[in-house]
Biopython code that builds the backbone (N, CA, C, O; Angstrom):
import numpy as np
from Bio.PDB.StructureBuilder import StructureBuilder

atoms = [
    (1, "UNK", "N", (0.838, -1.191, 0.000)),
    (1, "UNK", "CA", (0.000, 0.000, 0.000)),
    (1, "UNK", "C", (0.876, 1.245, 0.000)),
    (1, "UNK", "O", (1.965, 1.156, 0.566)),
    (2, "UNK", "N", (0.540, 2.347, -0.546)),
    (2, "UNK", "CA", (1.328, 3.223, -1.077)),
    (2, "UNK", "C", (1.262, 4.346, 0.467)),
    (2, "UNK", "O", (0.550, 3.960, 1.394)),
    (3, "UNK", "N", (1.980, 5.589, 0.605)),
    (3, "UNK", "CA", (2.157, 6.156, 2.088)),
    (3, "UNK", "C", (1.274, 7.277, 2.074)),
    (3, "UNK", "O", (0.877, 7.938, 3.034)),
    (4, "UNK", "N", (0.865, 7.481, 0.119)),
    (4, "UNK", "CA", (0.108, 8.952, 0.617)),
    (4, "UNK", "C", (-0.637, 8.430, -0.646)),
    (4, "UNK", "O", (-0.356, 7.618, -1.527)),
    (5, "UNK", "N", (-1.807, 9.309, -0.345)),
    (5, "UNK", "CA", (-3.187, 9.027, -1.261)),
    (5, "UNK", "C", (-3.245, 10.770, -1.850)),
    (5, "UNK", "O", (-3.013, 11.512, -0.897)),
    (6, "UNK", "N", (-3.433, 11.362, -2.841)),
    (6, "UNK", "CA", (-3.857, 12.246, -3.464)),
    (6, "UNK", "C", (-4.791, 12.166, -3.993)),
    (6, "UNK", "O", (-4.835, 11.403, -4.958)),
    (7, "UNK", "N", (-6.124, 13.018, -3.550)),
    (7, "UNK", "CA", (-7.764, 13.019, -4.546)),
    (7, "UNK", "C", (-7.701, 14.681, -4.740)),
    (7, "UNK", "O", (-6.964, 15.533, -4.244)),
    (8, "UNK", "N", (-8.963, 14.760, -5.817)),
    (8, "UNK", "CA", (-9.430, 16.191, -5.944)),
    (8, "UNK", "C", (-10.939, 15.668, -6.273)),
    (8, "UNK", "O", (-11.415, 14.664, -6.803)),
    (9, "UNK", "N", (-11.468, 16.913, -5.663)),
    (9, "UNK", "CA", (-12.883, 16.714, -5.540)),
    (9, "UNK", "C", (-13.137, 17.323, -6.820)),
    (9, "UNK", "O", (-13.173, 18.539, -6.629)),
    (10, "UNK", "N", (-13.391, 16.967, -8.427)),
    (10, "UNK", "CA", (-13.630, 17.514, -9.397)),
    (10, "UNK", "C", (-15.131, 18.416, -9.413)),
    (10, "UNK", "O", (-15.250, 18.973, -10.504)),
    (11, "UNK", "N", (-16.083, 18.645, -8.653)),
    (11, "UNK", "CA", (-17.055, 19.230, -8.938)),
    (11, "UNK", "C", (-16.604, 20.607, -8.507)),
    (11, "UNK", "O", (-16.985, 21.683, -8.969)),
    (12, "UNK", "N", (-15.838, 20.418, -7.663)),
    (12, "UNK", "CA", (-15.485, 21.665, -7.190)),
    (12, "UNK", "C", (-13.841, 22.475, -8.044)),
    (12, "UNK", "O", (-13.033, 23.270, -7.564)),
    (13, "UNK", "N", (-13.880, 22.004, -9.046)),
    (13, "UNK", "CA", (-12.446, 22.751, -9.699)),
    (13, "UNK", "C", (-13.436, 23.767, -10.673)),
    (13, "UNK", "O", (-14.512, 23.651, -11.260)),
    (14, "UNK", "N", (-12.320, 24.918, -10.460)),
    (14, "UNK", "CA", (-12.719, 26.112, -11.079)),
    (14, "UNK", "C", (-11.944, 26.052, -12.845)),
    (14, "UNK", "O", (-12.326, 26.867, -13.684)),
    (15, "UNK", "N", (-10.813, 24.945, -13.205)),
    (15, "UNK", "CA", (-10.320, 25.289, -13.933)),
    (15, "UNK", "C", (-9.663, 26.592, -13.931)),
    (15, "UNK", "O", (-10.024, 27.380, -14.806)),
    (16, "UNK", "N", (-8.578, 27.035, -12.935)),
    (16, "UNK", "CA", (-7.627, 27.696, -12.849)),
    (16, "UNK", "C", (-6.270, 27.086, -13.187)),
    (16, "UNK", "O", (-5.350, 27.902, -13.233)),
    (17, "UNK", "N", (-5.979, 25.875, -13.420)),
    (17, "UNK", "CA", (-4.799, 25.235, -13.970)),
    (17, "UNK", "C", (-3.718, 25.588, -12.597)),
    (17, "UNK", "O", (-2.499, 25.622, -12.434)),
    (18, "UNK", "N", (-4.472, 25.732, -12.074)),
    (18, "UNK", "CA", (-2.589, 25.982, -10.595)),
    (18, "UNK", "C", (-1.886, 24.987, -10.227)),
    (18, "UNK", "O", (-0.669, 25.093, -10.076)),
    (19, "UNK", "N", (-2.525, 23.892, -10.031)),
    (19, "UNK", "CA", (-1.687, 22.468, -9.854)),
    (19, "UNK", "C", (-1.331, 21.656, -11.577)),
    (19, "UNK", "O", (-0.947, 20.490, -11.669)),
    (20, "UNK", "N", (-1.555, 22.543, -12.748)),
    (20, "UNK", "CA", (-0.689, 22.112, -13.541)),
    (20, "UNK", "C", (0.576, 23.009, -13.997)),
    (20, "UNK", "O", (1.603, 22.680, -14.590)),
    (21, "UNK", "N", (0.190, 24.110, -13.567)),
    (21, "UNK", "CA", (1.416, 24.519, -13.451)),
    (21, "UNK", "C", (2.568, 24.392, -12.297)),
    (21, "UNK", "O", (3.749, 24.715, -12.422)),
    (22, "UNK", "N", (2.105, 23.994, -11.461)),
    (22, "UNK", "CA", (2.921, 24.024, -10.035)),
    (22, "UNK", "C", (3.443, 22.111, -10.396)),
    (22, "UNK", "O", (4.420, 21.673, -9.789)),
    (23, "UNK", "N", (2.960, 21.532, -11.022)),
    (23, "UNK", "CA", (3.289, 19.744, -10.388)),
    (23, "UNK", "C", (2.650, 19.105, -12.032)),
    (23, "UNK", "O", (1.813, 18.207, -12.125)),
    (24, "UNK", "N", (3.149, 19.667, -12.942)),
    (24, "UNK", "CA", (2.394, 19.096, -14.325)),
    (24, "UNK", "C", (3.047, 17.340, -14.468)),
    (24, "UNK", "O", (3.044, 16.701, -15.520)),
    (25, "UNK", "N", (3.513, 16.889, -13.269)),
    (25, "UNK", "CA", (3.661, 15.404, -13.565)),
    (25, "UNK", "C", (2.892, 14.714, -13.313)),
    (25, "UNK", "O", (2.883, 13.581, -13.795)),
    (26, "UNK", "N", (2.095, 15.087, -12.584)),
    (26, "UNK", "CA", (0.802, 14.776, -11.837)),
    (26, "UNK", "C", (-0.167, 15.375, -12.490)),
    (26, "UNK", "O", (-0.994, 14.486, -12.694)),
    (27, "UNK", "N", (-0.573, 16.411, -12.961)),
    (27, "UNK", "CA", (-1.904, 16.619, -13.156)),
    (27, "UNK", "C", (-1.576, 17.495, -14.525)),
    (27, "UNK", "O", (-0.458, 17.968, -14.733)),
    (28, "UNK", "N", (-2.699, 17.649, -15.435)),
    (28, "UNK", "CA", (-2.957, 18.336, -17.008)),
    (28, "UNK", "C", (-4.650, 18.686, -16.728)),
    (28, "UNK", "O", (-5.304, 18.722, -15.686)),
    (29, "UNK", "N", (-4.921, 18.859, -17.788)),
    (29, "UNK", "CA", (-6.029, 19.606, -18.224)),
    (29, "UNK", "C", (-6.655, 18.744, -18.881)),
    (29, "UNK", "O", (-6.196, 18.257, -19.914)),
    (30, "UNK", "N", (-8.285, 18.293, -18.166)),
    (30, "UNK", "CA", (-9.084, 17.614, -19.306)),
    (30, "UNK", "C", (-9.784, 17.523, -20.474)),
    (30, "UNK", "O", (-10.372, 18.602, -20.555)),
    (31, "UNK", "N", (-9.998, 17.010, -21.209)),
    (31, "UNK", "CA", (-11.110, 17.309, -22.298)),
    (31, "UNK", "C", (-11.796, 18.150, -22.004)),
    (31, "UNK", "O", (-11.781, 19.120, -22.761)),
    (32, "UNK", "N", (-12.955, 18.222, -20.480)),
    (32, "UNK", "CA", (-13.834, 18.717, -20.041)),
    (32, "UNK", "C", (-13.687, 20.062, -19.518)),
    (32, "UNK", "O", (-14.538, 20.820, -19.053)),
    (33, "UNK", "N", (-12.063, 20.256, -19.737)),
    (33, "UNK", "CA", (-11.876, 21.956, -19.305)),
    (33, "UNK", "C", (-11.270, 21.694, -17.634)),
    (33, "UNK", "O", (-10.601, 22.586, -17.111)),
    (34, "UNK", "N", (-11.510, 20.669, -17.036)),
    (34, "UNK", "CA", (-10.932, 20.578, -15.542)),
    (34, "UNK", "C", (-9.698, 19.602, -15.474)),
    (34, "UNK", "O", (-9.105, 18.862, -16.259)),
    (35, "UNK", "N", (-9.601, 19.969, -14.124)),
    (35, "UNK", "CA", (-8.237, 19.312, -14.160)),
    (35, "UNK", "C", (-8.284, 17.870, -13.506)),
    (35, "UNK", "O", (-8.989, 17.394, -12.616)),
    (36, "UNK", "N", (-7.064, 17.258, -14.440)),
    (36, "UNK", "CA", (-7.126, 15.529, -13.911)),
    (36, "UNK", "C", (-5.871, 15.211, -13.341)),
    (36, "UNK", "O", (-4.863, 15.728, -13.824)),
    (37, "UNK", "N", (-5.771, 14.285, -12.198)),
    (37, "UNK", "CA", (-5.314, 13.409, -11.764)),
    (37, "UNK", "C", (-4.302, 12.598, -12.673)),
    (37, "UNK", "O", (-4.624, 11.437, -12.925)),
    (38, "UNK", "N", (-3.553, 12.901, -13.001)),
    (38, "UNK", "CA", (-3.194, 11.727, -14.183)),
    (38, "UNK", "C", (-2.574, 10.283, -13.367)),
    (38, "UNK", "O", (-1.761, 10.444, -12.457)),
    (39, "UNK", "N", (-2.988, 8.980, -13.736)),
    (39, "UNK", "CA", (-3.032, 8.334, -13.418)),
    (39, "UNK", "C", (-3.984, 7.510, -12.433)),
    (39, "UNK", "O", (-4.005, 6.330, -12.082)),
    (40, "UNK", "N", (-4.714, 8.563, -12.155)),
    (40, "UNK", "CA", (-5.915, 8.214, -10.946)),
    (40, "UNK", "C", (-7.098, 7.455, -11.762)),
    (40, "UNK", "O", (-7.071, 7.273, -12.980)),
    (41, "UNK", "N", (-8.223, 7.012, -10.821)),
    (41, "UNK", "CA", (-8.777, 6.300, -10.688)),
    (41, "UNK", "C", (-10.371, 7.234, -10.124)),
    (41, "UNK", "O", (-10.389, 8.224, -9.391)),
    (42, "UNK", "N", (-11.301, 6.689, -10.605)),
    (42, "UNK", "CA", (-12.881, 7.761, -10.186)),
    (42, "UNK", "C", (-12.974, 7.061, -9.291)),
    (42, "UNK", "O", (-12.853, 5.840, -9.189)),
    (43, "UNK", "N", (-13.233, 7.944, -8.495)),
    (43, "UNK", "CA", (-13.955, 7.775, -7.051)),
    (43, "UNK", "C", (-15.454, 8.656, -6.869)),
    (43, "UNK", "O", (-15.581, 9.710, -6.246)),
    (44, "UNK", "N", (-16.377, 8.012, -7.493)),
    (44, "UNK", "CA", (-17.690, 9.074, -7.638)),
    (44, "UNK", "C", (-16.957, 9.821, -8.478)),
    (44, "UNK", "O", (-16.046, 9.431, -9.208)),
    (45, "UNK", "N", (-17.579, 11.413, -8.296)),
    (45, "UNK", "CA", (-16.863, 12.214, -9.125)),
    (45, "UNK", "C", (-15.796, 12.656, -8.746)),
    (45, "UNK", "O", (-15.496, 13.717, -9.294)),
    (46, "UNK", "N", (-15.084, 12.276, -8.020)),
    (46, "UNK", "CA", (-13.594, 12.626, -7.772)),
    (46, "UNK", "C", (-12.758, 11.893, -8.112)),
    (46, "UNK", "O", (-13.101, 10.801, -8.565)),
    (47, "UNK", "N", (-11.408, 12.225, -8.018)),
    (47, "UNK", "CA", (-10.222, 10.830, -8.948)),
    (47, "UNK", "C", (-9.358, 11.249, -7.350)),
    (47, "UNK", "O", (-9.305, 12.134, -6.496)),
    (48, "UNK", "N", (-8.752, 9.844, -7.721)),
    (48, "UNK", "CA", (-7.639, 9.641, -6.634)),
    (48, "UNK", "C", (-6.827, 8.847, -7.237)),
    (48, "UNK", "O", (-7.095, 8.112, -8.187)),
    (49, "UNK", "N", (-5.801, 8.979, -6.691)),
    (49, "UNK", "CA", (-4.446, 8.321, -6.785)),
    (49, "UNK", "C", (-3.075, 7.815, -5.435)),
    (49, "UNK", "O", (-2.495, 8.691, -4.795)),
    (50, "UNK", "N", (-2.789, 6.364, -5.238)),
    (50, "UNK", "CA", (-2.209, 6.135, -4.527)),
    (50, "UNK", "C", (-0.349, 6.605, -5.203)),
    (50, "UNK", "O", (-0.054, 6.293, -6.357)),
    (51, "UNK", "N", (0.797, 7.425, -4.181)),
    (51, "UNK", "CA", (1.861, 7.349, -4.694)),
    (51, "UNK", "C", (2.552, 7.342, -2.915)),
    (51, "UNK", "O", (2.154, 7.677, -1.799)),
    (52, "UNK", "N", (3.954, 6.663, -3.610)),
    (52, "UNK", "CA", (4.851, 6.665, -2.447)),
    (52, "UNK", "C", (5.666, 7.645, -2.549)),
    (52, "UNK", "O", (6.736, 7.220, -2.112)),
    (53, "UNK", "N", (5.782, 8.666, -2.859)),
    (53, "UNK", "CA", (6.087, 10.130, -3.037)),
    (53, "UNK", "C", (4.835, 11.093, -3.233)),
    (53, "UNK", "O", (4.234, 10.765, -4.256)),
    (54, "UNK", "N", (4.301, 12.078, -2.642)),
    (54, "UNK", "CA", (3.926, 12.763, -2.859)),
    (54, "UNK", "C", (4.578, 14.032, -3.734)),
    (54, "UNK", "O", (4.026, 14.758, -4.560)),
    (55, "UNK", "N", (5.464, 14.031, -3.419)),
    (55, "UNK", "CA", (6.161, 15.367, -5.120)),
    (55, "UNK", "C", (5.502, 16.713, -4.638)),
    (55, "UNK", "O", (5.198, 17.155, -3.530)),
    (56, "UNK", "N", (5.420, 17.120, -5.760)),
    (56, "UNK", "CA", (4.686, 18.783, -5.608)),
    (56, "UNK", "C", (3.055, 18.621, -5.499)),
    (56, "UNK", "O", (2.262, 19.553, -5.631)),
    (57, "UNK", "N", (2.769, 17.483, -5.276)),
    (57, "UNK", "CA", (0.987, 17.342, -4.712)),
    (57, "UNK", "C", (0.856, 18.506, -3.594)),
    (57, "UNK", "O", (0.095, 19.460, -3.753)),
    (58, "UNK", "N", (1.522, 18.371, -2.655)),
    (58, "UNK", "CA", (1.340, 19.388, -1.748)),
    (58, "UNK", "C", (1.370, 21.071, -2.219)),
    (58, "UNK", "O", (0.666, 22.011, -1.851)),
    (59, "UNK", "N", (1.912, 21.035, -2.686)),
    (59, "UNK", "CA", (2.221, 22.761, -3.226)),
    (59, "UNK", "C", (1.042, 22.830, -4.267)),
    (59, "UNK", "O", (0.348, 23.842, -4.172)),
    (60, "UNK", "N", (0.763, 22.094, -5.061)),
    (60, "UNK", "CA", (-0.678, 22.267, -5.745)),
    (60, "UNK", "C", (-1.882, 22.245, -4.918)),
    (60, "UNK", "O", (-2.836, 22.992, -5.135)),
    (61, "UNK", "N", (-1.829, 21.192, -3.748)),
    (61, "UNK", "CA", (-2.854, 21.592, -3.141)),
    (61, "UNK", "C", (-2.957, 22.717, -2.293)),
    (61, "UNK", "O", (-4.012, 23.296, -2.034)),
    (62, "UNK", "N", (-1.721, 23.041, -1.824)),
    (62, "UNK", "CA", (-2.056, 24.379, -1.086)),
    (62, "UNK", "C", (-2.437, 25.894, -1.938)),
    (62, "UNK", "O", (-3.141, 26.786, -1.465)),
    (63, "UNK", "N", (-1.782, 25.913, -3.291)),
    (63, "UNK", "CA", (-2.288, 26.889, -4.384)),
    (63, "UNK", "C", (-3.592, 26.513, -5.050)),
    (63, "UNK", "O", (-3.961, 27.081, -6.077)),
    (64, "UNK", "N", (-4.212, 25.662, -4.531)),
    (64, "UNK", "CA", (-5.353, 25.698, -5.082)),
    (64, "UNK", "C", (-6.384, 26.458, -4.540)),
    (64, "UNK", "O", (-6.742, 26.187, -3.394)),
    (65, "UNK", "N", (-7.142, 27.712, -5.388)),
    (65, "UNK", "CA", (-8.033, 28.486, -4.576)),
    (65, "UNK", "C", (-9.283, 28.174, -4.586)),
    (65, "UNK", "O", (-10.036, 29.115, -4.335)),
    (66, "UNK", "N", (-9.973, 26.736, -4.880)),
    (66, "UNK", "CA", (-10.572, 26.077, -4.770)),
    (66, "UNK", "C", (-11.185, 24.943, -3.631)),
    (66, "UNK", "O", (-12.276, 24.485, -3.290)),
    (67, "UNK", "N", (-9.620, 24.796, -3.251)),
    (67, "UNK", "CA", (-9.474, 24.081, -1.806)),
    (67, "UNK", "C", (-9.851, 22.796, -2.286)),
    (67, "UNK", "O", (-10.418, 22.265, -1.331)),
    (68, "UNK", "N", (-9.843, 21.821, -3.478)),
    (68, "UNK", "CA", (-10.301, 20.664, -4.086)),
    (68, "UNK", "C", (-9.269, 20.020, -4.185)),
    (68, "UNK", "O", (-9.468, 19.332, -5.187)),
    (69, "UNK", "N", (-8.237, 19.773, -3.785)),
    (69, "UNK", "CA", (-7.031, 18.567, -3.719)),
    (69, "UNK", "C", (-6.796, 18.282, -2.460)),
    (69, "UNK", "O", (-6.522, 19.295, -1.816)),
    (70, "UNK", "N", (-6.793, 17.134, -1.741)),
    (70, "UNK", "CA", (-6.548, 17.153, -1.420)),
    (70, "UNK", "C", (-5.578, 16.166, -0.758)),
    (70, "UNK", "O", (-6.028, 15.118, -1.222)),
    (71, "UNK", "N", (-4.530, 15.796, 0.030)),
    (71, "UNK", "CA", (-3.169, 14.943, 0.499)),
    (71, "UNK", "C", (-3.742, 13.872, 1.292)),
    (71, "UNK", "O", (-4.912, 14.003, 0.932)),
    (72, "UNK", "N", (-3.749, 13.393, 1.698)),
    (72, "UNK", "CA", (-3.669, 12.008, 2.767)),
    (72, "UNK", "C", (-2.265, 11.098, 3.008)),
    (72, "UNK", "O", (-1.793, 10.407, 2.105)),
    (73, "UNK", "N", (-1.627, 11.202, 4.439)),
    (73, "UNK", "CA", (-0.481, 10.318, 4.541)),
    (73, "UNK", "C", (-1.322, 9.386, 5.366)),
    (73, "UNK", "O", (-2.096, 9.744, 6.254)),
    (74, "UNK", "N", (-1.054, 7.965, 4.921)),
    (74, "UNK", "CA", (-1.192, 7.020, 5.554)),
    (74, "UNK", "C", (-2.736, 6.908, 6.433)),
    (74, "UNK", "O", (-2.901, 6.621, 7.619)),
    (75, "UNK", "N", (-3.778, 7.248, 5.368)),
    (75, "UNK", "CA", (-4.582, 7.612, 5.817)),
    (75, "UNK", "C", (-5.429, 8.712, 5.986)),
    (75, "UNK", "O", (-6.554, 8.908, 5.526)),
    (76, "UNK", "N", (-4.744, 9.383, 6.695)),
    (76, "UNK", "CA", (-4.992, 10.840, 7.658)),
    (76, "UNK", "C", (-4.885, 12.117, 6.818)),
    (76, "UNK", "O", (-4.039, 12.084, 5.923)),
    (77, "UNK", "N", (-5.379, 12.886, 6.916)),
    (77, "UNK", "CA", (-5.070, 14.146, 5.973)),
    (77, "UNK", "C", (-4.412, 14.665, 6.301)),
    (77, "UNK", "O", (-4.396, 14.846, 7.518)),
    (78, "UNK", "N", (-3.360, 15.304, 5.439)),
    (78, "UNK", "CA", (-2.274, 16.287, 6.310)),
    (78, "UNK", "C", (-2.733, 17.759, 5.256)),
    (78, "UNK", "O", (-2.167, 18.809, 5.561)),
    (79, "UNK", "N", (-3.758, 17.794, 4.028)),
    (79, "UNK", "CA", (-4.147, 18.951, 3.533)),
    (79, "UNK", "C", (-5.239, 18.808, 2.648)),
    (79, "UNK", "O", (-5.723, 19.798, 2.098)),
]
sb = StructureBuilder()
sb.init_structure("model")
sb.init_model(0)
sb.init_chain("A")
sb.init_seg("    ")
for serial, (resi, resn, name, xyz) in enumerate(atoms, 1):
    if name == "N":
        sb.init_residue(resn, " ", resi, " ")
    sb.init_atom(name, np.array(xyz, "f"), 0.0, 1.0, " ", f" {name:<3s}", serial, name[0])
structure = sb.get_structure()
């Protein structure tokens, strides 16, 4: 099992692109104009993704003025 979980709650993205510019290894721009998870998995309407690095997940989620990404270590949220 991986140490940190990354989701974004997609109903709630404004399409401001901040976590593709801040962490574009992780996340791009969808068909639909919002932003994806790359590599993730739907969870309802949200995507998630298990990684054993979190990377610049954190810095996208904290620039997000949406407040829709969000971190989990080992569970627990740390944002």
């Amino acid at each position: 099992m991986a140490r940190f979980k990354v989701e974004i709650e997609r109903p709630l993205c404004i399409s401001c692109e901040s976590c593709v510019n801040i962490c574009p290894e992780f996340w791009e721009m969808a068909p639909d104009g919002f932003s994806h998870l790359k590599g993730s998995k739907e969870a309802g309407k949200n995507e998630e993704r298990e990684v054993d690095d979190v990377s610049c997940n954190i810095d996208a989620a904290e620039s997000c003025p949406a407040i829709c990404i969000h971190v989990y270590e080992n569970g627990k949220k740390i944002i």
